[in-house]
C-alpha positions as CSV (number, residue, x, y, z in Angstrom):
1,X,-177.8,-151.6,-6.1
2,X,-174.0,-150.1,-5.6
3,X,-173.0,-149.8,-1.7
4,X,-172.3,-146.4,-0.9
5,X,-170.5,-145.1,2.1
6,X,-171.7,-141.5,2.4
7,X,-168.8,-139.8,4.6
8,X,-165.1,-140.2,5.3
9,X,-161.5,-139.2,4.9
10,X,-158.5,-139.7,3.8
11,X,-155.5,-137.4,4.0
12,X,-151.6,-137.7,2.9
13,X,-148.8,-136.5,5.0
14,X,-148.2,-133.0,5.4
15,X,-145.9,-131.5,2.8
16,X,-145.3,-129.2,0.2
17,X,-147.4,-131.1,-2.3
18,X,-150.2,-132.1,0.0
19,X,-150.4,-129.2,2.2
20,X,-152.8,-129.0,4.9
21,X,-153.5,-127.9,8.1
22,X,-152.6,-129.9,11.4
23,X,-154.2,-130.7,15.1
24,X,-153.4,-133.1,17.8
25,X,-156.0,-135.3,16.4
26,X,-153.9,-134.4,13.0
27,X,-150.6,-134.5,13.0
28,X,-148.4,-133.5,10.2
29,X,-146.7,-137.1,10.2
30,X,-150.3,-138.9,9.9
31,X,-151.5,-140.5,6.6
32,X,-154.7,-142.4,5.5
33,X,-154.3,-142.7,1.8
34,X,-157.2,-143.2,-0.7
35,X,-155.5,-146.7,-1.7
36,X,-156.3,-147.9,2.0
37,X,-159.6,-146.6,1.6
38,X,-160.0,-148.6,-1.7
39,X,-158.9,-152.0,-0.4
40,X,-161.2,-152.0,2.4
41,X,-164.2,-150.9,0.6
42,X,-163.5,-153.5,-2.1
43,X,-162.6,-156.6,0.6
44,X,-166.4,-155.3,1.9
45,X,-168.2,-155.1,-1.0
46,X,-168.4,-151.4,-1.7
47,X,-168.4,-149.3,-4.5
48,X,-168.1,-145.7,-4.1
49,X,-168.1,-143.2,-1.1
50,X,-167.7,-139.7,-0.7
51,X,-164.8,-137.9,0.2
52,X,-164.4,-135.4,2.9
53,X,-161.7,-132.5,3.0
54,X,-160.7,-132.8,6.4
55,X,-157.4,-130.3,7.1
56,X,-157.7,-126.7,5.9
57,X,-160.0,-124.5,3.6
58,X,-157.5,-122.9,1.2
59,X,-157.5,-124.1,-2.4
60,X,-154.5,-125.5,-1.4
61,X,-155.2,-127.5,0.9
62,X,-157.3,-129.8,-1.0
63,X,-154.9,-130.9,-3.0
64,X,-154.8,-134.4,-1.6
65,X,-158.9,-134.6,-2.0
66,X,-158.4,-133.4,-5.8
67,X,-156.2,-135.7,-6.3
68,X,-158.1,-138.6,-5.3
69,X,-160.7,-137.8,-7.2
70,X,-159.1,-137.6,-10.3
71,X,-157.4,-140.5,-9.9
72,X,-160.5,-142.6,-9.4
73,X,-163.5,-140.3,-11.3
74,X,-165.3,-143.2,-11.1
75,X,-165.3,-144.1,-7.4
76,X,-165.7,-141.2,-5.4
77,X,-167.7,-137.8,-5.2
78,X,-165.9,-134.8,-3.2
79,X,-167.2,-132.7,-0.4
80,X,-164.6,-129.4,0.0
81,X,-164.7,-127.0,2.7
82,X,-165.2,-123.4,2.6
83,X,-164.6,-120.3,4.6
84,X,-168.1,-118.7,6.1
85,X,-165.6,-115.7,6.3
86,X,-164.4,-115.4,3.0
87,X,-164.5,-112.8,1.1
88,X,-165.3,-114.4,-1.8
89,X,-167.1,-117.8,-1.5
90,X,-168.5,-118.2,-4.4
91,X,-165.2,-118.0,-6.7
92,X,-163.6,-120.4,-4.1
93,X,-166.4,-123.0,-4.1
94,X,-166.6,-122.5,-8.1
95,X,-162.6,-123.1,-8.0
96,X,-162.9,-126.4,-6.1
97,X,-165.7,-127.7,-7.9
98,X,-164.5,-126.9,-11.6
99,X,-163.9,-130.4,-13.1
100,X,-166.7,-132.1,-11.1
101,X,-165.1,-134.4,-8.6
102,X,-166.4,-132.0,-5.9
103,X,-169.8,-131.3,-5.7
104,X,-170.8,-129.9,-2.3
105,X,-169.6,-127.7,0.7
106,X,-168.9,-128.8,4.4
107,X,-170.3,-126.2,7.1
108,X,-169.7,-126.2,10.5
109,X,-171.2,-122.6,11.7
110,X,-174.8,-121.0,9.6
111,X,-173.2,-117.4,11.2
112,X,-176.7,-116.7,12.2
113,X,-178.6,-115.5,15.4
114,X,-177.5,-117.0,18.8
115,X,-181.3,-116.0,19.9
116,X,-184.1,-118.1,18.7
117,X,-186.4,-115.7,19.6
118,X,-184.9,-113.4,17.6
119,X,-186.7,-112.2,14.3
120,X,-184.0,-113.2,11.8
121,X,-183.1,-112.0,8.4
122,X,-181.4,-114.9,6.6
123,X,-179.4,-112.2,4.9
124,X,-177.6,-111.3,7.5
125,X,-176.3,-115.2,8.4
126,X,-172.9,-115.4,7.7
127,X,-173.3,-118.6,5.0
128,X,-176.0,-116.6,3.3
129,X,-174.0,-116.0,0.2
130,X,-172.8,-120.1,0.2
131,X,-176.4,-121.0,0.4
132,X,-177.1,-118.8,-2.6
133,X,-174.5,-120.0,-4.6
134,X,-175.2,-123.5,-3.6
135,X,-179.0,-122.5,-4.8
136,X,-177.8,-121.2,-8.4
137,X,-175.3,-123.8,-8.9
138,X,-176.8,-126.6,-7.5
139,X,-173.9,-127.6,-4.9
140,X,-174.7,-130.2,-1.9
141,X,-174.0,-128.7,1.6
142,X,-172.3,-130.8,4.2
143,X,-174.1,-129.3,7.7
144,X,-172.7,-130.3,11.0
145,X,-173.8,-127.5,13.0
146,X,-173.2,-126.8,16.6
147,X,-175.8,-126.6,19.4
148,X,-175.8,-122.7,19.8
149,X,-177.1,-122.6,15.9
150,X,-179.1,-125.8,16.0
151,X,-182.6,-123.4,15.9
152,X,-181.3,-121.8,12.7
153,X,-181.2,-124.4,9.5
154,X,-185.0,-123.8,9.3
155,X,-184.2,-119.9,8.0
156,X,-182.2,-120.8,5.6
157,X,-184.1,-124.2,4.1
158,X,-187.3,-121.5,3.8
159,X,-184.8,-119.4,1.7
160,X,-183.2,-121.9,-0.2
161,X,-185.9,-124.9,-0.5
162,X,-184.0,-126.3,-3.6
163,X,-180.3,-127.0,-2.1
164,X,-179.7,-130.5,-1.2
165,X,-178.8,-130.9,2.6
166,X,-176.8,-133.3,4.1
167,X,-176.9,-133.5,8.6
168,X,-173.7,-135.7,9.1
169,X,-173.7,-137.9,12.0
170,X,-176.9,-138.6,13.4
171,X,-178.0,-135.0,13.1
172,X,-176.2,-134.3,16.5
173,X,-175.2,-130.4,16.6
174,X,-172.5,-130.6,19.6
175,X,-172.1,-128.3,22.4
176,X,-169.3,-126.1,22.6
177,X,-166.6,-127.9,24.4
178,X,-168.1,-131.1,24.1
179,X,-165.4,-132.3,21.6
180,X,-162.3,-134.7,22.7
181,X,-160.4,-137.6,21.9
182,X,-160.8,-140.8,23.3
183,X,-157.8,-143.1,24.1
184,X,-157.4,-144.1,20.5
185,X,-157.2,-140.4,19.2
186,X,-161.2,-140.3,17.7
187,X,-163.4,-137.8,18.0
188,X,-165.4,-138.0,21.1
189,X,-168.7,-136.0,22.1
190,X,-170.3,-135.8,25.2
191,X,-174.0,-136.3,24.2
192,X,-176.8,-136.1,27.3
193,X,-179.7,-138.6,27.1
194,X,-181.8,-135.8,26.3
195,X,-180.2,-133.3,23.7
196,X,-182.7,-130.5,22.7
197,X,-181.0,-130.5,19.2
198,X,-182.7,-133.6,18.5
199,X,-186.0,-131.3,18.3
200,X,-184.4,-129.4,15.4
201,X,-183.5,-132.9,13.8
202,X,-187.1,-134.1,13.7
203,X,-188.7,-131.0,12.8
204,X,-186.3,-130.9,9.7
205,X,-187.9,-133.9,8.5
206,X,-190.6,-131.6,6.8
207,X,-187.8,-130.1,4.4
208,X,-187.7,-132.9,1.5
209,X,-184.1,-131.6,0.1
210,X,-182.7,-132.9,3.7
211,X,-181.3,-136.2,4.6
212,X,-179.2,-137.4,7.8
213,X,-176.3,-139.8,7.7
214,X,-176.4,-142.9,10.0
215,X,-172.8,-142.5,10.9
216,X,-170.7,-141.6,13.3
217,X,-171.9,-143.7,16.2
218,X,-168.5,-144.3,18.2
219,X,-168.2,-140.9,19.0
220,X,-171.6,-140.6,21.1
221,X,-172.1,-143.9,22.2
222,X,-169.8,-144.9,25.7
223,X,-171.1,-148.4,24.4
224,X,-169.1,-151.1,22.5
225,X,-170.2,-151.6,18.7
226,X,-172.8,-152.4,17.7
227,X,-174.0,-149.1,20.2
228,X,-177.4,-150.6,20.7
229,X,-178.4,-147.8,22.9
230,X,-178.7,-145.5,19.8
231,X,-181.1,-147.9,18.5
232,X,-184.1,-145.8,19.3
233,X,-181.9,-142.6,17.9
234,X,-182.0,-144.8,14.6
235,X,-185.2,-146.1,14.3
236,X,-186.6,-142.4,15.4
237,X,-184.9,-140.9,12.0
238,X,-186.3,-143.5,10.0
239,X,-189.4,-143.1,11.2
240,X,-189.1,-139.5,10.5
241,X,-187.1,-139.1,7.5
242,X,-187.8,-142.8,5.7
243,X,-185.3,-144.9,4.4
244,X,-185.3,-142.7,1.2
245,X,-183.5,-140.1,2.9
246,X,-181.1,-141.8,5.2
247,X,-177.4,-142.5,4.3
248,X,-174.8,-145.0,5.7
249,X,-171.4,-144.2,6.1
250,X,-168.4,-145.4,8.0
251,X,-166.4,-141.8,8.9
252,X,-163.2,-143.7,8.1
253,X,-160.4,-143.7,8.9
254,X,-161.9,-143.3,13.1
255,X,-162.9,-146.3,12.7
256,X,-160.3,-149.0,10.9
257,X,-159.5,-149.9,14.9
258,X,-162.4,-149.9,16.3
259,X,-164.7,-151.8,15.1
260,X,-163.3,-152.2,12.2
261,X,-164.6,-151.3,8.5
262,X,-166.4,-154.5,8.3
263,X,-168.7,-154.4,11.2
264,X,-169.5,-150.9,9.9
265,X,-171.0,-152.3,6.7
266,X,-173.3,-154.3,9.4
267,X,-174.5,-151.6,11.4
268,X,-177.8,-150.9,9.6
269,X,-178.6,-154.5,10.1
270,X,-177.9,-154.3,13.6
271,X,-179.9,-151.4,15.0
272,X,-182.5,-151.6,12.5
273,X,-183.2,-155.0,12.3
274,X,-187.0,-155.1,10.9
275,X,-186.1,-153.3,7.5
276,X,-187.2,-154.7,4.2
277,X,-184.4,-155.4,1.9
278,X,-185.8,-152.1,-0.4
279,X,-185.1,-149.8,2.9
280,X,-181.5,-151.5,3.8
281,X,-180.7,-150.8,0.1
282,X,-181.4,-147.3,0.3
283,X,-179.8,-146.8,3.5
284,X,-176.7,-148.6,2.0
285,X,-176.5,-146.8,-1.2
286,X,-180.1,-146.0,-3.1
287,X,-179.9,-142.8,-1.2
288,X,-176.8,-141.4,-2.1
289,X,-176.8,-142.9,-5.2
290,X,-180.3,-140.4,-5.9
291,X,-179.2,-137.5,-3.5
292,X,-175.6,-137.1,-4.9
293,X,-176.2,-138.1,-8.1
294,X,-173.6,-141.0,-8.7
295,X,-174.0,-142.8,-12.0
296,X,-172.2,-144.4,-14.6
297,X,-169.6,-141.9,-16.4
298,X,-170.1,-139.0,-14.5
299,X,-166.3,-137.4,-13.8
């Protein structure tokens, strides 16, 4: 069974053939190229992972991402970003995904209503037309939501029961202005013991075309690796969502310093000790492998 990490990045260097858009947590001069990415994975015993446009969501800007997936077809599946304002999403998630390298959208924002008592009309979310696009053309969405929305996924899983639905990181939705770096220039979020988006998390579990990536943990934990007080977080969604529909990943390059890619690989082992070997492997890659659809000779 192939190891699969389910989320990271890489990016070039800003420039006119990698254009891209730049942060303080992304500057121009920073570069983690896909051949960095490769040697790691291969000194740890992975095979493929899935690449995340991180930097922009003009065509343009995910130059680098098409790049690096077709320079290694074989290796890596591509998740592009696209505008919830756009005039025209579904040409521009057509665009990125003609050749087949990319096969899913990130969102960060569903555009719906900030009530939850509200009566909604899924028509009116913002993402509406992404979600039926995703629906006819059977593209993966990327969700990592914010708090504020965390009470609207259900809407738009009733609508669209047959896209496949990725939660990155846990399934945390952060708060707004819960996002910083730490010392070494990662994300950090400020997570409370008792976040009422975990509600929406577990209540999700009823959807089968969702799955949660086990990933991320450096940014909520203020605990060295291996983070051991999210171990009732882990075993929580796989008690909810079965190892079936769980997926590991690393969220390289955050990660490279601390703990290192290698202790990453071990992180399943460590929080969720009691597995069977069948429910490591799809954690580690059985998952993804089904969910995304990687197989031999698909480009």
């Amino acid at each position: 069974m192939p190891v699969i990490d389910a989320h990271l990045h890489v990016f070039a260097k800003a420039s006119s053939e990698f254009p891209r858009e730049t942060a303080d947590w992304l500057p121009a001069e920073r570069e983690e190229p896909v051949e960095k990415l490769l040697s790691v994975m291969e000194s740890h015993g992975v095979q493929h992972a899935v690449l995340v446009q991180i930097g922009g969501t003009a065509f343009e800007h995910h130059a680098y991402l098409r790049h690096c997936l077709k320079s290694y077809p074989d290796r890596f599946r591509g998740i592009g970003l696209v505008a919830p304002d756009s005039r025209t999403p579904e040409a521009d998630m057509d665009r990125l995904a003609e050749g087949g390298g990319i096969i899913g959208f990130r969102l960060f924002e569903l555009g719906g209503h900030r009530d939850p008592f509200q009566p909604a009309d899924v028509r009116a979310f913002k993402t509406y037309r992404i979600w039926k696009h995703a629906a006819e053309k059977d593209y993966v969405l990327w969700l990592y939501p914010r708090a504020s929305e965390s009470h609207q996924p259900p809407y738009l899983l009733e609508a669209f029961p047959q896209v496949r639905v990725v939660f990155n990181h846990l399934g945390v939705c952060p708060g707004k202005g819960k996002f910083e770096l730490d010392e070494k220039g990662r994300p950090r979020i400020e997570t409370p013991q008792y976040n009422p988006a975990f509600h929406t998390t577990y209540r999700l579990a009823r959807y089968e075309n969702v799955t949660v990536h086990l990933s991320g943990q450096y940014a909520f934990s203020r605990e060295p690796y291996p983070y051991r007080n999210l171990a009732g977080w882990h075993r929580s969604l796989l008690r909810n969502y079965g190892s079936a529909r769980l997926l590991w990943a690393t969220d390289f390059p955050w990660i490279l310093e601390d703990p290192g890619y290698g202790h990453l690989t071990e992180i399943v082992r460590e929080l969720l000790p009691d597995l069977t070997d069948h429910e490591r492997e799809d954690i580690m890659g059985r998952t993804a492998q089904k969910f995304l659809r990687f197989g031999p000779g698909r480009t």
